[in-house]
SEBAMAR-890685 format. One record per residue (C-alpha): residue in three letters; x, z, y. Coordinates in nm, 3 decimals, always signed. Example, Ala and Ser with C-alpha at 12.3 -4.5 7.8 and 13.67 -1.06 7.14 Angstrom:
   res         x         z         y
   ala    +1.230    +0.780    -0.450
   ser    +1.367    +0.714    -0.106
# end
This chain:
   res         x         z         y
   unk    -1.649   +18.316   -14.523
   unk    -1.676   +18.183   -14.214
   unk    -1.869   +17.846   -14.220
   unk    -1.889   +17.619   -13.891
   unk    -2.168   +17.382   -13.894
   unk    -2.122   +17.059   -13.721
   unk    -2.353   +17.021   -13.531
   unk    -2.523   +17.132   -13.181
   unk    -2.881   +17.024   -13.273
   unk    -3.080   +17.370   -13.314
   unk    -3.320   +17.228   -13.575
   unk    -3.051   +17.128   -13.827
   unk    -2.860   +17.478   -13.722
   unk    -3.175   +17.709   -13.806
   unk    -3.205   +17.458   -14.171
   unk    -2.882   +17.489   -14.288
   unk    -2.880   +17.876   -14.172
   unk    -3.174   +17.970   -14.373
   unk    -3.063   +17.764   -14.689
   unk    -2.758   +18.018   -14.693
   unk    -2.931   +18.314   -14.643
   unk    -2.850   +18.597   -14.863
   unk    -2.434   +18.457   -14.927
   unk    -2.149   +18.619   -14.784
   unk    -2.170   +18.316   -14.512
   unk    -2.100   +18.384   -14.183
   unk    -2.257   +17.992   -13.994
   unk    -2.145   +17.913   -13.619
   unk    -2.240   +17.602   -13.451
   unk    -2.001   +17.403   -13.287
   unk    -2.095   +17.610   -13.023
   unk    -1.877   +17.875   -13.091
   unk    -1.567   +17.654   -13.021
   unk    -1.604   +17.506   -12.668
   unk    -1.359   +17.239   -12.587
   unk    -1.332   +16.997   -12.914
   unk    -1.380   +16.662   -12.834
   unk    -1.694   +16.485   -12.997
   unk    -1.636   +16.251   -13.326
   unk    -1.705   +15.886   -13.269
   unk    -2.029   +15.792   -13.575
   unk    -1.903   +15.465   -13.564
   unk    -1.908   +15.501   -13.966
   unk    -2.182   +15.177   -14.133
   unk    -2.305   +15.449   -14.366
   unk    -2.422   +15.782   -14.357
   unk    -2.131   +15.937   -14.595
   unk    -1.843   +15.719   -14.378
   unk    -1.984   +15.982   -14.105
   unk    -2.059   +16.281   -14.262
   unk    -1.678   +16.251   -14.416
   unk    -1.539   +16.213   -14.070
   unk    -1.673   +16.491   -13.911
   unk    -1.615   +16.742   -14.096
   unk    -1.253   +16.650   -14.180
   unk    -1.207   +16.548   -13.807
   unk    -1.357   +16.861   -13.694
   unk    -1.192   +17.042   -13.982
   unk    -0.868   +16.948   -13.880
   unk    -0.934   +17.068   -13.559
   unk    -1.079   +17.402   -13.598
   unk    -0.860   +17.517   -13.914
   unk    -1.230   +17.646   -14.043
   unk    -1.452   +17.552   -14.330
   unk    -1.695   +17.300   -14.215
   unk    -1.991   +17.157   -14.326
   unk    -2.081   +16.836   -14.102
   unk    -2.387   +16.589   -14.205
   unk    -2.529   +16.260   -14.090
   unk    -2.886   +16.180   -14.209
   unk    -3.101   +15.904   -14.049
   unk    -3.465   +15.744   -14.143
   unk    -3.461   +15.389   -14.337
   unk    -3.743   +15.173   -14.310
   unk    -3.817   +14.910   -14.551
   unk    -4.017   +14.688   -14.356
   unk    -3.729   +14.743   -14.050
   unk    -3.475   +14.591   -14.317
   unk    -3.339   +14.971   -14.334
   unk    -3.326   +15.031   -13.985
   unk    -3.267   +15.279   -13.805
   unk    -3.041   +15.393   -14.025
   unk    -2.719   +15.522   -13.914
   unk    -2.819   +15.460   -13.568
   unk    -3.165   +15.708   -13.612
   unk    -3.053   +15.934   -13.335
   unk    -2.960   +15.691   -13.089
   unk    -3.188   +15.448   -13.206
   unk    -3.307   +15.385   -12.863
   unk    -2.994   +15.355   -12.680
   unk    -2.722   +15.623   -12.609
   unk    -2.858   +15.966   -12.505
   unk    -3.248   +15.901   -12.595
   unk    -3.462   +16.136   -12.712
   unk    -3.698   +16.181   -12.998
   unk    -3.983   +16.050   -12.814
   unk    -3.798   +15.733   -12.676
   unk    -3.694   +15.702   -13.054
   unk    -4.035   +15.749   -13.212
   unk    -4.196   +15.515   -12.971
   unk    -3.935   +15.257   -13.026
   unk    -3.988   +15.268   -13.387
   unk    -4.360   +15.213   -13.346
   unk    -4.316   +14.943   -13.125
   unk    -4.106   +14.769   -13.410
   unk    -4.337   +14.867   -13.691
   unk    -4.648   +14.736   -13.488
   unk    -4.759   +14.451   -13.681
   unk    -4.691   +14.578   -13.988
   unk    -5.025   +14.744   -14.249
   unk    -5.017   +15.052   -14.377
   unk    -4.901   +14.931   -14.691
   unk    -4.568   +14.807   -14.623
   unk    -4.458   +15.103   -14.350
   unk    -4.240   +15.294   -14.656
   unk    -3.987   +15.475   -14.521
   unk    -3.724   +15.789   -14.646
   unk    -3.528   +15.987   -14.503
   unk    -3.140   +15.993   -14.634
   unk    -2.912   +16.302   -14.549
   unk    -2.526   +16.322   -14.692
   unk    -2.364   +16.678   -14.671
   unk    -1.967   +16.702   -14.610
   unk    -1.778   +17.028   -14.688
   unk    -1.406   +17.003   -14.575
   unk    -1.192   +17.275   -14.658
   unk    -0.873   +17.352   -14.480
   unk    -0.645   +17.208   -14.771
   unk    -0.836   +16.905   -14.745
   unk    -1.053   +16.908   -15.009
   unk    -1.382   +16.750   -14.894
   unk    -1.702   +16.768   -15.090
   unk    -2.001   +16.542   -15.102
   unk    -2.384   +16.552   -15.185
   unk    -2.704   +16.361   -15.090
   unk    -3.059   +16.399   -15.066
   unk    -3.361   +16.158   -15.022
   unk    -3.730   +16.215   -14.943
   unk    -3.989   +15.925   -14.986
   unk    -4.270   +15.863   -14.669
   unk    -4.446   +15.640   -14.516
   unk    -4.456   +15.607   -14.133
   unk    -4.810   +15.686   -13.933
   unk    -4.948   +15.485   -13.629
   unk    -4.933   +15.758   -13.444
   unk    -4.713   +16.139   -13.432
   unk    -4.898   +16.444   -13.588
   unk    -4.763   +16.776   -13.563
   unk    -4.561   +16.975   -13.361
   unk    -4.304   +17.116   -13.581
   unk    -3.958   +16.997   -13.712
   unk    -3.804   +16.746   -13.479
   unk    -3.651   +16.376   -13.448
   unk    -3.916   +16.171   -13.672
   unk    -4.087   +16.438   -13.853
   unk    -4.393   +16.372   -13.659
   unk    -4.401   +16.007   -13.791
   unk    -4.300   +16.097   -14.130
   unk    -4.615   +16.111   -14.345
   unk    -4.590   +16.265   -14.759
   unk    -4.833   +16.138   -14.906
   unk    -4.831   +16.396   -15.184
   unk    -4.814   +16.657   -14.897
   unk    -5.182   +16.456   -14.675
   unk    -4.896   +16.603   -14.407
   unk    -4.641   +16.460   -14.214
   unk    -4.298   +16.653   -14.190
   unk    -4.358   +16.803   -13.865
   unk    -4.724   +16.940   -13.990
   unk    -4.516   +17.127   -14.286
   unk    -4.462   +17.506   -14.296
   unk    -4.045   +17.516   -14.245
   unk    -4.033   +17.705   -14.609
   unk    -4.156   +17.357   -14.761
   unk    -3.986   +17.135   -14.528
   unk    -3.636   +17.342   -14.627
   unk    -3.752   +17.280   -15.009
   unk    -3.832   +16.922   -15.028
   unk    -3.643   +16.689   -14.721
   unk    -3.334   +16.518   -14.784
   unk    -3.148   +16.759   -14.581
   unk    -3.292   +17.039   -14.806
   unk    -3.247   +16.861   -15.120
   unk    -2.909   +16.780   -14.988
   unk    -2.845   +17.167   -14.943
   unk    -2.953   +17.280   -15.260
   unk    -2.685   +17.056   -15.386
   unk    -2.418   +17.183   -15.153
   unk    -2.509   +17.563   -15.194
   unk    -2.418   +17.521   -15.578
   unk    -2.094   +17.374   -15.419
   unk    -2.040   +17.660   -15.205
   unk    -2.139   +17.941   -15.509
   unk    -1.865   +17.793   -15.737
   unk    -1.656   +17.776   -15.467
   unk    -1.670   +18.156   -15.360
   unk    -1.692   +18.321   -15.715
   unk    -1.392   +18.099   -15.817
   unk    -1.218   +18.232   -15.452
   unk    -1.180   +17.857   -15.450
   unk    -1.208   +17.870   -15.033
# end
């Protein structure tokens, strides 16, 4: 099966590739079809957008797709970012324009209040139009300062306490096992296994 992921952000690309290691899965980025026009995240939650892409892209592409949108929510930032995590500080920032607007907003706040998790949705659309959904969550808190110089987005800010790590300080094999995008997967995997020994897709 041929399985485009929706997405042209390497990080969530090499993820979602190693979850499905080992499955007759072929995964292509939406790099392998040049041309298709971008889908508007104007969705106010995170499965409104993860829906929308892949059916939009679905649609599209006639392929199986598997599209997400994950963000960070901040207690203290009355769930903020949120939807708006990658753009968080304005259209086209980076991570580190994004990070340091988020500690500019969580300033004033003590350790004790900075909880935080991150929230991922998985969408797999099927070319009958079928679309399957899943979700994963991964509690934090949120540091003064970034440490660590793997994973990307806020994974430097992203602290476990359980871990004494923050997400980017995390071997990959561990982040993969315990994020919200990996939790997520492991959901969406069992999705795709019943879906290929049924011949489902």
């Amino acid at each position: 099966m041929r399985l485009l992921l929706a997405t042209t952000n390497a990080g969530k690309v090499r993820e979602l590739s190693m979850a499905l290691r080992g499955r007759p899965v072929e995964t292509v980025s939406l790099g392998a079809y040049p041309g298709l026009p971008p889908v508007e995240e104007d969705g106010a939650t995170f499965l409104a957008n993860a829906v929308k892409k892949a059916g939009q892209f679905g649609r599209a592409t006639g392929a199986v797709v598997l599209a997400d949108d994950s963000g960070l929510v901040v207690d203290a930032l009355h769930g903020a970012p949120g939807v708006h995590s990658a753009r968080f500080a304005g259209p086209g920032a980076g991570d580190a324009a994004n990070n340091a607007l988020l500690l500019e907003r969580l300033r004033h706040v003590p350790a004790s209040l900075r909880r935080a998790r991150f929230h991922a949705v998985l969408a797999l659309a099927l070319p009958d139009g079928r679309i399957f959904t899943v979700d994963g969550t991964c509690e934090g808190e949120i540091l003064t300062a970034p440490r660590g110089e793997g994973g990307f987005g806020y994974d430097p800010l992203f602290y476990l306490p359980a871990y004494g790590k923050t997400m980017a300080e995390l071997p990959l094999e561990t982040k993969n096992r315990i994020s919200h995008r990996g939790r997520a997967l492991a959901r969406m995997v069992r999705v795709l296994d019943w879906l290929l020994s049924t011949a489902a897709v």
